[in-house]
C-alpha positions as CSV (number, residue, x, y, z in Angstrom):
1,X,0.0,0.0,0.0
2,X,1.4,3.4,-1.1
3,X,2.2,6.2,2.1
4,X,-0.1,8.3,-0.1
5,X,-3.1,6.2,0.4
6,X,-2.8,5.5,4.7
7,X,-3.9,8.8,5.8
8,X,-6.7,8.7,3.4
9,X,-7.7,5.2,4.6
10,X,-7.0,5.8,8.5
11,X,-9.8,8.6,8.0
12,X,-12.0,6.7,6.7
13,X,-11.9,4.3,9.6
14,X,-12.3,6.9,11.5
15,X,-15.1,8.7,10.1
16,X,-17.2,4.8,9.9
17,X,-16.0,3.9,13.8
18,X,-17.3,7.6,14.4
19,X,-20.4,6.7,12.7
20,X,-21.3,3.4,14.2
21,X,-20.8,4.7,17.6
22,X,-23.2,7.1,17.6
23,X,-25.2,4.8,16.1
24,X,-24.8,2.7,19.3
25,X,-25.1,5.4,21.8
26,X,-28.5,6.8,20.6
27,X,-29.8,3.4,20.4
28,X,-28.9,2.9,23.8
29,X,-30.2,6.1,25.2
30,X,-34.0,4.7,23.3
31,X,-33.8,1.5,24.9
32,X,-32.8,3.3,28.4
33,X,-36.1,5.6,27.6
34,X,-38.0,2.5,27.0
35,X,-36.9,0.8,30.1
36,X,-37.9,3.6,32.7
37,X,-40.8,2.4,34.3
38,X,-44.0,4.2,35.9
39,X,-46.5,3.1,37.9
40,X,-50.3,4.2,38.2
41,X,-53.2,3.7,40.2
42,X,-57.0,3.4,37.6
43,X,-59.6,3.6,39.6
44,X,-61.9,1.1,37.4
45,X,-66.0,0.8,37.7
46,X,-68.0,-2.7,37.1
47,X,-65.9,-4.6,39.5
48,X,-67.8,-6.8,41.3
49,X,-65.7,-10.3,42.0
50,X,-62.4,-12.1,41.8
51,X,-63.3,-12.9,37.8
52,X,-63.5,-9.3,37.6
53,X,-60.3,-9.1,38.8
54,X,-58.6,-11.4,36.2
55,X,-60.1,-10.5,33.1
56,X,-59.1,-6.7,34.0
57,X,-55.9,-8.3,34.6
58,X,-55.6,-10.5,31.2
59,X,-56.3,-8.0,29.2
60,X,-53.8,-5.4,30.8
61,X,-51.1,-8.0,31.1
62,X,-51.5,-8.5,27.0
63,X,-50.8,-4.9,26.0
64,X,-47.0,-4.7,25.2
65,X,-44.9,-2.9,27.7
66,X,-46.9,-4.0,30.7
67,X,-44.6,-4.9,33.8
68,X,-47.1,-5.7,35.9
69,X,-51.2,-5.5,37.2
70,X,-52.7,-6.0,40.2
71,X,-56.4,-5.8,40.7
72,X,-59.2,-5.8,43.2
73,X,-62.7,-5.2,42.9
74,X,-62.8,-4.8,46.5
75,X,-61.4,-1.4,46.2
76,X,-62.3,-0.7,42.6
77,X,-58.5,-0.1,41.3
78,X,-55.7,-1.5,39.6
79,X,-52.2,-1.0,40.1
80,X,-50.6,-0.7,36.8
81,X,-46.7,-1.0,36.3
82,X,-45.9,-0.2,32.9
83,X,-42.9,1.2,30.6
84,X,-44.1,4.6,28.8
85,X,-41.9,4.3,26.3
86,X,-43.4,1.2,25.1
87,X,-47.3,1.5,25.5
88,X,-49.3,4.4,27.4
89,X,-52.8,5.2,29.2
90,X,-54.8,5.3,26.2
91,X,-54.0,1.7,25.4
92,X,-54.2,0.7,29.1
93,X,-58.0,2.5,29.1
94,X,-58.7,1.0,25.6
95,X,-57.8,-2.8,27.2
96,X,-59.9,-2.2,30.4
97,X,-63.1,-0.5,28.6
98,X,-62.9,-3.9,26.3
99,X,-63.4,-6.3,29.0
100,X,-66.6,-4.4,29.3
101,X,-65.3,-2.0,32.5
102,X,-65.2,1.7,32.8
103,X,-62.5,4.0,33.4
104,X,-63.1,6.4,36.4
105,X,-59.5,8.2,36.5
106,X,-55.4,7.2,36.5
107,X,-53.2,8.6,39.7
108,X,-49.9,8.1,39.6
109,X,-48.5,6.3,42.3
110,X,-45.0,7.2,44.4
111,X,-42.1,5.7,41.9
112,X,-40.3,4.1,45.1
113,X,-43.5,2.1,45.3
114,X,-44.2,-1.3,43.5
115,X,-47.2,-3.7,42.7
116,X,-46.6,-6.9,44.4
């Protein structure tokens, strides 16, 4: 390889590692967006059993980006653990208003808590 064609060559490694890399790190900044979690409290109408409870549950759990649901028609809520970057409240009303339940409001709930 000629001296003349090295420099030439060593930037253009350059520029392509340059390139991938921020490729990389702005990929990994989305997924890190993705993975931040949130936690909200629906206060859900129609409840009236444990059934209750697991359909509102099942159809929750199916949306994508859903961490976790807890239910209970006892108190007429859900505890909904969920990544925002992935799905959000609309979608999470849309699943519970298809099982045939109404939505009365979402509070967000303390981030250091967690359903269990």
């Amino acid at each position: 390889m000629s001296r003349k064609r090295l420099p030439i060559l060593l930037i253009g490694l350059f520029i392509a590692f340059t390139v991938v890399s921020c490729g990389k790190s702005k990929k990994t900044t989305d997924n890190a967006v993705a993975m931040e979690k949130s936690l909200i409290e629906v206060s859900i109408g129609g409840m009236t059993c444990t059934g209750c409870e697991q359909t509102i549950q099942a159809g929750i759990t199916k949306l994508e980006g859903i961490k976790s649901v807890k239910a209970s028609y006892v108190t007429g809520n859900a505890l909904v653990e969920y990544f925002p970057g992935i799905t959000d409240t609309v979608k999470i009303k849309a699943a519970i208003t298809g099982s045939g339940y109404t939505v009365k409001k979402f509070k967000p709930v303390a981030e250091n808590a967690s359903v269990e």
